[in-house]
ZAKE-203550 format. One record per residue (C-alpha): residue number from 1; residue in three letters; chain; y, x, z. Coordinates in steps of 0.05 Angstrom, whole numbers. Layout:
<pts>
+-----+------+-------+--------+--------+--------+
:  nr : rest : kette :  north :   east :     up :
+-----+------+-------+--------+--------+--------+
: NUM :  ALA :     A :      Y :      X :      Z :
...
+-----+------+-------+--------+--------+--------+
</pts>
This chain:
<pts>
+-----+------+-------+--------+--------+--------+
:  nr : rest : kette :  north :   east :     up :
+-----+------+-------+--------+--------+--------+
:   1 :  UNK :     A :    248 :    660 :    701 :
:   2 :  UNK :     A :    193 :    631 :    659 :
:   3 :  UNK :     A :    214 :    604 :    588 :
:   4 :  UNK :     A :    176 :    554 :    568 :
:   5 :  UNK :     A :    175 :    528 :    497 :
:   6 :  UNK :     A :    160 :    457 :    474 :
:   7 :  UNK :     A :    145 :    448 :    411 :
:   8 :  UNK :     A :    179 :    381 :    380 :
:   9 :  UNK :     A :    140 :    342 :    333 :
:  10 :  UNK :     A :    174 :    299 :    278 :
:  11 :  UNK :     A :    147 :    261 :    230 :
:  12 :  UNK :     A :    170 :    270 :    151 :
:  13 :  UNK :     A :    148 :    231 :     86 :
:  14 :  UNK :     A :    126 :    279 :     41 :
:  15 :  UNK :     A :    174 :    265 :    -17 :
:  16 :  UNK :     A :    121 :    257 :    -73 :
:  17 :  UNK :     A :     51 :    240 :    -41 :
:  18 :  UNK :     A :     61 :    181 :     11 :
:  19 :  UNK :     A :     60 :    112 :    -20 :
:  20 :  UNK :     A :     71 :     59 :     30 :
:  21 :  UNK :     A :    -10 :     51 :     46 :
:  22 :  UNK :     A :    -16 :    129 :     64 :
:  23 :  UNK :     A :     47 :    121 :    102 :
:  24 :  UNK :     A :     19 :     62 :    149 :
:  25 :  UNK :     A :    -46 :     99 :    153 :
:  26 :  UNK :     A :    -13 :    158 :    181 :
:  27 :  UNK :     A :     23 :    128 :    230 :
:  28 :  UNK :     A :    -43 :    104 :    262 :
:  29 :  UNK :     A :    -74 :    177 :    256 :
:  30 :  UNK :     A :     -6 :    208 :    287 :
:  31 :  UNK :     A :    -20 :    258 :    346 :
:  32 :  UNK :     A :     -5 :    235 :    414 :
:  33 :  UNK :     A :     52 :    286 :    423 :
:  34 :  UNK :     A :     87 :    261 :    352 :
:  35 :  UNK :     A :    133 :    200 :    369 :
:  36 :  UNK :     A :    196 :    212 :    330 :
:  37 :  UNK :     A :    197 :    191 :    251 :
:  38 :  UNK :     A :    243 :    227 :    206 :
:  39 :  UNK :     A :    293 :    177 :    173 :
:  40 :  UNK :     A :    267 :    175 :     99 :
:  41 :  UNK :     A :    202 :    139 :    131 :
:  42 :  UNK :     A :    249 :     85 :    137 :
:  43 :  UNK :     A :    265 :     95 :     59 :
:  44 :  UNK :     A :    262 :     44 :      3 :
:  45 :  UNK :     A :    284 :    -14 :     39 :
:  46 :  UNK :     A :    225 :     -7 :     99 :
:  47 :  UNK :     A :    283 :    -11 :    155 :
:  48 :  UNK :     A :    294 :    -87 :    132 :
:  49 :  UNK :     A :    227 :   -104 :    123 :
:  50 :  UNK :     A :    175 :    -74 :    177 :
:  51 :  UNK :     A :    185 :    -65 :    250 :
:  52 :  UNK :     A :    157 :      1 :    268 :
:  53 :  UNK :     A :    135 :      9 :    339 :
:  54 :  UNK :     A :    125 :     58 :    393 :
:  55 :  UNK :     A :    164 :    118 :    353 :
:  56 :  UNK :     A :    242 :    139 :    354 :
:  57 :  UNK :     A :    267 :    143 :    290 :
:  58 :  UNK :     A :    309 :    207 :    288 :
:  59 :  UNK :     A :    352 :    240 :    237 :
:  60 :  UNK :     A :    332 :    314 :    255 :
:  61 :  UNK :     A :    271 :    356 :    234 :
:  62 :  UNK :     A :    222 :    388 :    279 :
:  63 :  UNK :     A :    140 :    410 :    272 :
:  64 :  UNK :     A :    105 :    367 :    218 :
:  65 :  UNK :     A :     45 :    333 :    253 :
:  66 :  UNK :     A :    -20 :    341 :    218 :
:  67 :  UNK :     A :    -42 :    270 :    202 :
:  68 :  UNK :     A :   -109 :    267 :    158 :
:  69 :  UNK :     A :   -123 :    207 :    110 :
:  70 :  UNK :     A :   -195 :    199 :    118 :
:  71 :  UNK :     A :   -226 :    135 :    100 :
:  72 :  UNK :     A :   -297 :    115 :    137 :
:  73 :  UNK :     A :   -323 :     66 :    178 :
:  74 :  UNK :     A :   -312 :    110 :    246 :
:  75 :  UNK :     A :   -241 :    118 :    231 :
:  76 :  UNK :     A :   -225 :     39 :    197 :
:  77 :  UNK :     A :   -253 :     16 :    274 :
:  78 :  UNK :     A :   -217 :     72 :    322 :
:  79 :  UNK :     A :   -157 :     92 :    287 :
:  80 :  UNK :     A :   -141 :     50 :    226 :
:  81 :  UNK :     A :   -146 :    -21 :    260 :
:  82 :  UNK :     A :    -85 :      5 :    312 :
:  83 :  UNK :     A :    -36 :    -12 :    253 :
:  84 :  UNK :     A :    -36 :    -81 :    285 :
:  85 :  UNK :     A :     -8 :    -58 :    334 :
:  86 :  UNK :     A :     44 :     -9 :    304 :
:  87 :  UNK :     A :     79 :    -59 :    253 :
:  88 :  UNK :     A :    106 :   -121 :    240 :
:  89 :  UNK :     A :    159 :   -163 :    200 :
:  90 :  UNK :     A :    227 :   -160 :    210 :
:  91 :  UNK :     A :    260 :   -228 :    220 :
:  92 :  UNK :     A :    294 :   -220 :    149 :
:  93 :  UNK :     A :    222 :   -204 :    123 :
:  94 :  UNK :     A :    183 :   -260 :    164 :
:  95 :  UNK :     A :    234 :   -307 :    128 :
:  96 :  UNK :     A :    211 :   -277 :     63 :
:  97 :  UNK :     A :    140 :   -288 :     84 :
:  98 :  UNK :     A :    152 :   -361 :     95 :
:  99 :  UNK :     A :    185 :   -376 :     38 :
: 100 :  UNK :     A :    139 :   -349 :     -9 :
: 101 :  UNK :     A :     73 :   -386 :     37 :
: 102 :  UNK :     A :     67 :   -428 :    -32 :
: 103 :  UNK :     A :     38 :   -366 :    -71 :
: 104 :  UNK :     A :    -19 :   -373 :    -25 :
: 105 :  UNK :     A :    -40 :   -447 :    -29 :
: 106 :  UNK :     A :   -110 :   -453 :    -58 :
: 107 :  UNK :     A :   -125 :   -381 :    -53 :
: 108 :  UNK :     A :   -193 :   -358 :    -42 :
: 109 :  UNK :     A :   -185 :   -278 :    -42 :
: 110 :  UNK :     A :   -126 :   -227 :    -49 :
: 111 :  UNK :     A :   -129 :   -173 :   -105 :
: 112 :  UNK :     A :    -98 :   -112 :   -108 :
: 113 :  UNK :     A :   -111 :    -65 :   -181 :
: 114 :  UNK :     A :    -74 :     -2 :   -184 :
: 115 :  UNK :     A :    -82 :     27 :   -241 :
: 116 :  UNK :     A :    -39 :     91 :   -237 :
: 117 :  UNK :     A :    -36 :    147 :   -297 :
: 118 :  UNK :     A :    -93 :     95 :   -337 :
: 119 :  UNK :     A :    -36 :     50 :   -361 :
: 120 :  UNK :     A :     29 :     73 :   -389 :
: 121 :  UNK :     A :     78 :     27 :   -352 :
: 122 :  UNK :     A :     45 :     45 :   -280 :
: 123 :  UNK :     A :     47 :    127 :   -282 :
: 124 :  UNK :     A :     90 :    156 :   -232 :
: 125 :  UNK :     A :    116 :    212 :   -266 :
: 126 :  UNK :     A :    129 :    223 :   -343 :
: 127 :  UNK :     A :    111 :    291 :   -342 :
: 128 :  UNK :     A :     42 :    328 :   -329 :
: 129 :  UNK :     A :     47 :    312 :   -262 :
: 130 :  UNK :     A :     12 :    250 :   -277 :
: 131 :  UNK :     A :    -42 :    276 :   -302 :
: 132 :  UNK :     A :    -75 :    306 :   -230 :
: 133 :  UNK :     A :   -141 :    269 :   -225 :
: 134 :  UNK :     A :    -97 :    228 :   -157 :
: 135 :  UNK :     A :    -56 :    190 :   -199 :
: 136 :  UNK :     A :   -116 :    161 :   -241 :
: 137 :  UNK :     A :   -142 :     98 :   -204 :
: 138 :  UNK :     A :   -174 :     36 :   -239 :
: 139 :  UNK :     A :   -201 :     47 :   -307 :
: 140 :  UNK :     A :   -212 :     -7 :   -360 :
: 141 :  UNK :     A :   -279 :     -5 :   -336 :
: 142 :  UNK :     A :   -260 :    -21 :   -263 :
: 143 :  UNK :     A :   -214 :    -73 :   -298 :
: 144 :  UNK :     A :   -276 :   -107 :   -321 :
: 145 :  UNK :     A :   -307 :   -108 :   -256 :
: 146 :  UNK :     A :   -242 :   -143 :   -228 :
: 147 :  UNK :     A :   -244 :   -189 :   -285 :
: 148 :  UNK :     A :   -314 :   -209 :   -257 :
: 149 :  UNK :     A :   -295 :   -226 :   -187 :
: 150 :  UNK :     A :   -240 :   -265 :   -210 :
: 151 :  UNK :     A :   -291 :   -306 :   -242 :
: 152 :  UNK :     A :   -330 :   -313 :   -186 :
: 153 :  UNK :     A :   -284 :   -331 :   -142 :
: 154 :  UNK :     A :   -281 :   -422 :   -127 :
: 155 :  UNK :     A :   -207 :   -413 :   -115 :
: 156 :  UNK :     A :   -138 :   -386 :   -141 :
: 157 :  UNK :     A :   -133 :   -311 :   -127 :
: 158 :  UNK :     A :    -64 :   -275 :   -106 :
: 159 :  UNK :     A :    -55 :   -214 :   -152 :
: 160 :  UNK :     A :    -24 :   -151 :   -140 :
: 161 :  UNK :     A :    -17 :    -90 :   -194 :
: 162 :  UNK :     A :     25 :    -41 :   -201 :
: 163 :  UNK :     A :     15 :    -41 :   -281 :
: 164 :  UNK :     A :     64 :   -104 :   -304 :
: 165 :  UNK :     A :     15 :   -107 :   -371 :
: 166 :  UNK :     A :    -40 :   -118 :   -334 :
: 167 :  UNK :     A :    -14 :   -169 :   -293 :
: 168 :  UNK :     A :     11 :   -196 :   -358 :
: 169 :  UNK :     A :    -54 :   -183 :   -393 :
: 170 :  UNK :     A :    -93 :   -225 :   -332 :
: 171 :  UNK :     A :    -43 :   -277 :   -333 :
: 172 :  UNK :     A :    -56 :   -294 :   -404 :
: 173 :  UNK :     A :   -143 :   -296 :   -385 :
: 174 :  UNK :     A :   -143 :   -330 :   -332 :
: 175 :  UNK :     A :    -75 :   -370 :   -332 :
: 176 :  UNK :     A :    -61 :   -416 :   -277 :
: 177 :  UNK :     A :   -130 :   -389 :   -225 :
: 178 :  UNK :     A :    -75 :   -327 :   -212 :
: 179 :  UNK :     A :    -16 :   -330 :   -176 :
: 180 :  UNK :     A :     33 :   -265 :   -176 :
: 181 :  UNK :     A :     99 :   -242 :   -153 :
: 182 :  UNK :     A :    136 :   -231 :   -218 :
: 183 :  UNK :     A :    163 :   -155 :   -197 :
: 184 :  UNK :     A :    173 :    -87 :   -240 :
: 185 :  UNK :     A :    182 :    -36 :   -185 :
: 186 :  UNK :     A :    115 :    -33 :   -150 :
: 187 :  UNK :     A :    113 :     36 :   -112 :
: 188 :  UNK :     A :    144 :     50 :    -51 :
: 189 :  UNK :     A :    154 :    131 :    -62 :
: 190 :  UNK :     A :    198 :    171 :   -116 :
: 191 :  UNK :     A :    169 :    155 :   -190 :
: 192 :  UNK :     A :    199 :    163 :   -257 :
: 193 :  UNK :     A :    186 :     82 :   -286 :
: 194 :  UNK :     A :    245 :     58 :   -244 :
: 195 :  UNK :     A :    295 :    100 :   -217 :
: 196 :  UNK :     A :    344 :     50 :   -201 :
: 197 :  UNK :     A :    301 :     -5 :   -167 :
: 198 :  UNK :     A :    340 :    -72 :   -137 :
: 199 :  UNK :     A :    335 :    -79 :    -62 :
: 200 :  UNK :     A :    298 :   -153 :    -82 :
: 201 :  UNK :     A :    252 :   -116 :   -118 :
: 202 :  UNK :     A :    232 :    -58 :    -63 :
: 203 :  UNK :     A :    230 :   -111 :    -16 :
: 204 :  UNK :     A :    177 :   -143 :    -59 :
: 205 :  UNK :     A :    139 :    -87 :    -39 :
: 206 :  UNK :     A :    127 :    -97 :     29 :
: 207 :  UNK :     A :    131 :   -181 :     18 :
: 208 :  UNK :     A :     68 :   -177 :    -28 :
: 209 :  UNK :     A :     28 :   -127 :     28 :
: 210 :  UNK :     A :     42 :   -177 :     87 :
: 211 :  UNK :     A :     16 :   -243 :     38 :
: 212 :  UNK :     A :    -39 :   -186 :     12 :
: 213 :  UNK :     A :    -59 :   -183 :     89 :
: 214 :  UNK :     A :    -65 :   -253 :     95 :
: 215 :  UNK :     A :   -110 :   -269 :     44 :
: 216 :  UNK :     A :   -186 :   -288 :     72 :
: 217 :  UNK :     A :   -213 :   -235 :     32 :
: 218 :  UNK :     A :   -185 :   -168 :     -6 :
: 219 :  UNK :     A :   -212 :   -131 :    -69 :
: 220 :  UNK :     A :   -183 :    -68 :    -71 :
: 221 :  UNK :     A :   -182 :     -6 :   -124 :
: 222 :  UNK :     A :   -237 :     44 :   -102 :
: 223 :  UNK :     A :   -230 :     90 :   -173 :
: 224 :  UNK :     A :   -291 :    136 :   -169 :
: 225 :  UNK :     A :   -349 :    122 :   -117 :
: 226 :  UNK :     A :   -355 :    191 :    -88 :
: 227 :  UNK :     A :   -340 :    232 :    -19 :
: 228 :  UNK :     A :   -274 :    252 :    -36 :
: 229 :  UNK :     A :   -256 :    164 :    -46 :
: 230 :  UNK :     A :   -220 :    199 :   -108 :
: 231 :  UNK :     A :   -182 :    137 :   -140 :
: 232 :  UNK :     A :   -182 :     98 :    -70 :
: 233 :  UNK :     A :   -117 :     58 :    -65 :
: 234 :  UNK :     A :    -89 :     47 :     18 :
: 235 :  UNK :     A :    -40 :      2 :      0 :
: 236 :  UNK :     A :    -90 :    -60 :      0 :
: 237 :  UNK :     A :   -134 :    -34 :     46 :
: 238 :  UNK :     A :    -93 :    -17 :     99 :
: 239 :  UNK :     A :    -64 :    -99 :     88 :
: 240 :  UNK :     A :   -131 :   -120 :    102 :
: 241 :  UNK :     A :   -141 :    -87 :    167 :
: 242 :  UNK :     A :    -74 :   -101 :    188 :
: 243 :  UNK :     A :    -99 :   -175 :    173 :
: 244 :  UNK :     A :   -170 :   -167 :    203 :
: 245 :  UNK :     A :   -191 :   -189 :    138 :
: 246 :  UNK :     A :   -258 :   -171 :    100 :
: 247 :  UNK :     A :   -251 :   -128 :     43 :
: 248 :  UNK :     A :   -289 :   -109 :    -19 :
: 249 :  UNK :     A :   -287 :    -40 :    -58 :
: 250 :  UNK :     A :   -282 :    -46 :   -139 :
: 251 :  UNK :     A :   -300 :     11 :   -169 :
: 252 :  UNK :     A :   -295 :     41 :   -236 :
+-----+------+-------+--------+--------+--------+
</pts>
């Protein structure tokens, strides 16, 4: 008798490294052969805000899939755009959506800064963790550059940071041209800033991605202009494909 061995894929959040943006990215660069997802992808209120389809979500562990984040035009077109596919509200979530359709009226563009270990209040960890060149994402520079396109933009402009102060600090600029979802906890993956987060407030999370995606045009955090896309932030740019919206970079 031949004994035959089949090896049994399951999918597992990394604990410290998978924000929500990485996590929807991955799920359109899974392997064929991966269809289960480990129950803490379903973590931090996601269950009762985003439909995930096509996978089993499963409570055992098995293989961890090997699912590369690589950002390029080849991979935004044949592997990126499937999110569409992949996700969608839940009903509890579309309700959320509607209700908060009035952040949107008069806006021209959807802006995401994430400003990561630059500003105090958005660093993930208090330690020296924070300190890896990842966690470093728009600079005061890049800030300036966001500032511009706020100005050139005819209409309001939906605003998403995961700094509070610099939402704060933008508010006070440019006043009633910005409209925001008052929310501290802004990061869908362990941190140190707020370890006891409301379930309004993680639901926030996935509220402001879906109106994010529906904006007619996204500026997104690209950090440092280089191969590695050090700095890049997912989270708004995997909202604009999932809206087919355009997108442009802001870098530092």
């Amino acid at each position: 008798m031949i004994s035959i061995m089949v090896r049994s894929f399951v999918y597992k959040k990394p604990p410290h490294e998978c924000g929500l943006g990485n996590l929807f990215i991955q799920l359109t660069s899974m392997p064929p052969e991966c269809r289960c997802l480990h129950d803490n992808v379903y973590d931090y209120e996601l269950s009762n805000c985003v439909v995930i389809k096509g996978f089993t979500r499963v409570s055992y562990e098995g293989e961890q899939p090997t699912c590369p984040i690589i950002i390029n035009q080849h991979q935004l077109l044949n592997s990126h755009s499937k999110i569409k596919d992949i996700i969608e509200p839940t009903p509890h979530m579309k309700n959320l959506i509607t209700q908060h359709l009035h952040l949107l009226e008069g806006v021209s563009a959807g802006m995401s800064i994430r400003r990561g270990s630059y500003c105090e209040d958005s660093r993930q960890y208090k330690d020296a963790r924070a300190d890896a060149n990842y966690h470093y994402f728009c600079s005061d520079s890049g800030l300036n550059n966001f500032r511009e396109a706020i100005r050139r933009e005819k209409g309001r402009v939906f605003l998403s940071s995961d700094s509070p102060s610099t939402v704060r600090q933008l508010l006070e600029e440019f006043g009633s041209k910005l409209s925001v979802i008052d929310m501290p906890y802004t990061v869908a993956s362990t941190q140190d800033q707020h370890k006891n987060p409301t379930i309004e407030n993680l639901q926030k999370i996935y509220l402001k991605w879906f109106l994010l995606s529906m904006c007619p045009i996204v500026y997104i955090t690209g950090g440092i202009q280089d191969a590695k896309c050090e700095g890049f932030s997912t989270y708004a740019y995997i909202a604009a494909v999932y809206g087919g919206k355009n997108m442009e970079v802001i870098t530092n």
